[in-house]
C-alpha positions in Angstrom: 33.3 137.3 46.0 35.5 134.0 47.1 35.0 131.0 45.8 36.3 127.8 46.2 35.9 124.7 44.1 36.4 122.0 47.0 35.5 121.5 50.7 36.8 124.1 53.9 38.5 122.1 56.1 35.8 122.0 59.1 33.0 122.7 57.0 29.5 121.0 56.9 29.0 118.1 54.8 26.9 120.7 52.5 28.8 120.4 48.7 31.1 118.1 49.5 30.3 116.1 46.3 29.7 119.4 43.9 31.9 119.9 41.7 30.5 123.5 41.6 31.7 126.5 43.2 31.3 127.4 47.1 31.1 129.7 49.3 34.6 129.7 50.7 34.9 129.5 54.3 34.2 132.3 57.1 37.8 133.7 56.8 37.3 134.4 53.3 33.4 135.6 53.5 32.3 138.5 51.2 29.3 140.0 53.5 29.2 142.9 50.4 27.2 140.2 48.2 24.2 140.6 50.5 25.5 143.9 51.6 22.0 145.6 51.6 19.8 143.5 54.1 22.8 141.6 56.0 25.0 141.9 59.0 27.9 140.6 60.7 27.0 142.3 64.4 24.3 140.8 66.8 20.9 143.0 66.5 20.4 145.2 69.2 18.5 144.0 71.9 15.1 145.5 72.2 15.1 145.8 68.4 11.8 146.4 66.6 10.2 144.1 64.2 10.6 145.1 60.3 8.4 144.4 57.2 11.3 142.4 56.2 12.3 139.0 57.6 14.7 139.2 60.0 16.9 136.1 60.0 19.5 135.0 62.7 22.0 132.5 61.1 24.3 130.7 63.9 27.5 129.4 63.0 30.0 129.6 60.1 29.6 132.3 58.2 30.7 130.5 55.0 28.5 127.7 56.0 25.1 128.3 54.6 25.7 128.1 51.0 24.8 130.3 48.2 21.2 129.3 47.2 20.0 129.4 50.9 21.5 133.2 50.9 20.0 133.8 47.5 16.7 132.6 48.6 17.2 135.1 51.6 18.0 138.1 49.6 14.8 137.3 47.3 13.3 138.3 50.1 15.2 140.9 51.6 15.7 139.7 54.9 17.7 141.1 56.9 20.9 138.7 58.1 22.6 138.6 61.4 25.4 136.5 62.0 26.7 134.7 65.1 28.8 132.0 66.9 26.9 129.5 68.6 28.0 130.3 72.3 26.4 133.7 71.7 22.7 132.2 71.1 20.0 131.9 74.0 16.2 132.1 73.6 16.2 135.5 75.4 19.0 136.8 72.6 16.4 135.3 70.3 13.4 137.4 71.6 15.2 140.2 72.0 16.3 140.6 68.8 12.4 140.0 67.4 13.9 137.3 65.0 11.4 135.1 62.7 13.7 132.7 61.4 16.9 131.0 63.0 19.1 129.2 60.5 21.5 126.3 62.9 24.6 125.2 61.3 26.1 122.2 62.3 28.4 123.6 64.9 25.2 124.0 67.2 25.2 121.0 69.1 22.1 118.8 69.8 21.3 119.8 73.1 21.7 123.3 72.7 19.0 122.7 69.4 16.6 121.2 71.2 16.9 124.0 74.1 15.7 126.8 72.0 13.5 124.8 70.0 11.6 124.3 73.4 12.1 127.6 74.9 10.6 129.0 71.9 7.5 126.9 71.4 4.8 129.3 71.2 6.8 131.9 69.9 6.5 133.4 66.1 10.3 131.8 65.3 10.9 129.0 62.9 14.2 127.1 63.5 15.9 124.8 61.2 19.0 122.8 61.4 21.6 121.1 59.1 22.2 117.8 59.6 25.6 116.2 57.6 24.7 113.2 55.5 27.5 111.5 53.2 27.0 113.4 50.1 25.7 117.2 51.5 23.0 117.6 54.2 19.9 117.7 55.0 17.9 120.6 56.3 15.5 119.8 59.5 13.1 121.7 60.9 12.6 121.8 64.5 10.0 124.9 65.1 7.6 126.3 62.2 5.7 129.4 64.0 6.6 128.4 66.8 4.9 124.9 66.5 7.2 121.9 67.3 8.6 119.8 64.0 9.9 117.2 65.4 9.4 114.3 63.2 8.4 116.5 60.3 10.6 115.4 56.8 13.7 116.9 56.3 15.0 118.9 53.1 18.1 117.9 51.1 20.4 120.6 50.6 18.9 121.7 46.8 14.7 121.5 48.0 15.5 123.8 51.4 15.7 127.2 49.6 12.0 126.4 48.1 10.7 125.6 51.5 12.5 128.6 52.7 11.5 130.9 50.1 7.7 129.1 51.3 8.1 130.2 54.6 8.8 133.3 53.8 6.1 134.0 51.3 3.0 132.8 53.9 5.1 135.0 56.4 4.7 137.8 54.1 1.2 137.1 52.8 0.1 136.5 56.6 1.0 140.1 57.8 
């Protein structure tokens, strides 16, 4: 695994301030930590839904942080990773995904677009938004229920709410 002590230039705001280790940037990603349940290729389209959770992280790959993967692997979801310009609601339903992680590459208007396209839906969406010293994590869809307004999650509370998620998810099927 990379590591890095300090800041990628061009990464989110998320560790700025740690003086802990990183996740180094996408160039440097190890996918082999999370080798079992993770991906670097788009899910095929059609794909059917698994036991496990099948999460769709958009961004930088070296942008999500360790806990939030660790929380992820917990639960064995299964990772896919892509750039923002690949991400529509159809990509979204075709791929049967039940979470969608947005890094801060993913502009506003493009957040709120599959947020409302996918109202209804099973998917929850959340977002990073930089703050001074890390970020906080927002959620704009829960099960397909609108968020907006709901509290967001500083960077070290987000893996609980995400492990959360993923245990009603699990306990609901």
């Amino acid at each position: 695994m990379f590591l890095h002590s300090g800041p990628s230039p061009g990464a989110t705001w998320e560790g700025c301030m740690s003086s802990k280790a990183q996740v180094a940037p996408a160039d440097d990603y190890a996918p082999k930590l999370f080798e079992r349940s993770s991906t670097l290729t788009p899910r095929p389209e059609g794909a059917t839904a698994t036991s496990c959770p099948v999460v769709l992280l958009v961004g930088r790959n070296g942008s999500w942080g360790t806990s939030v993967l660790k929380s992820l692997e917990k639960f064995a979801c299964e990772l896919f990773y892509v750039p923002p310009q690949s991400v529509t609601s159809q990509y979204v339903r075709n791929g049967a995904y039940s979470l969608i992680l947005l890094d801060s590459t993913v502009s506003s208007e493009q957040r709120r677009q599959l947020a409302s396209e996918l109202a209804g839906s099973e998917a929850s969406i959340f977002y990073t938004f930089p703050v001074e010293n890390g970020c906080w994590w927002l959620p704009a869809l829960r099960r397909g229920h609108n968020c907006h307004g709901a509290p967001a999650f500083r960077r070290n509370e987000f893996p609980f709410e995400l492990e959360r998620l993923l245990r009603d998810r699990s306990e609901s099927e």
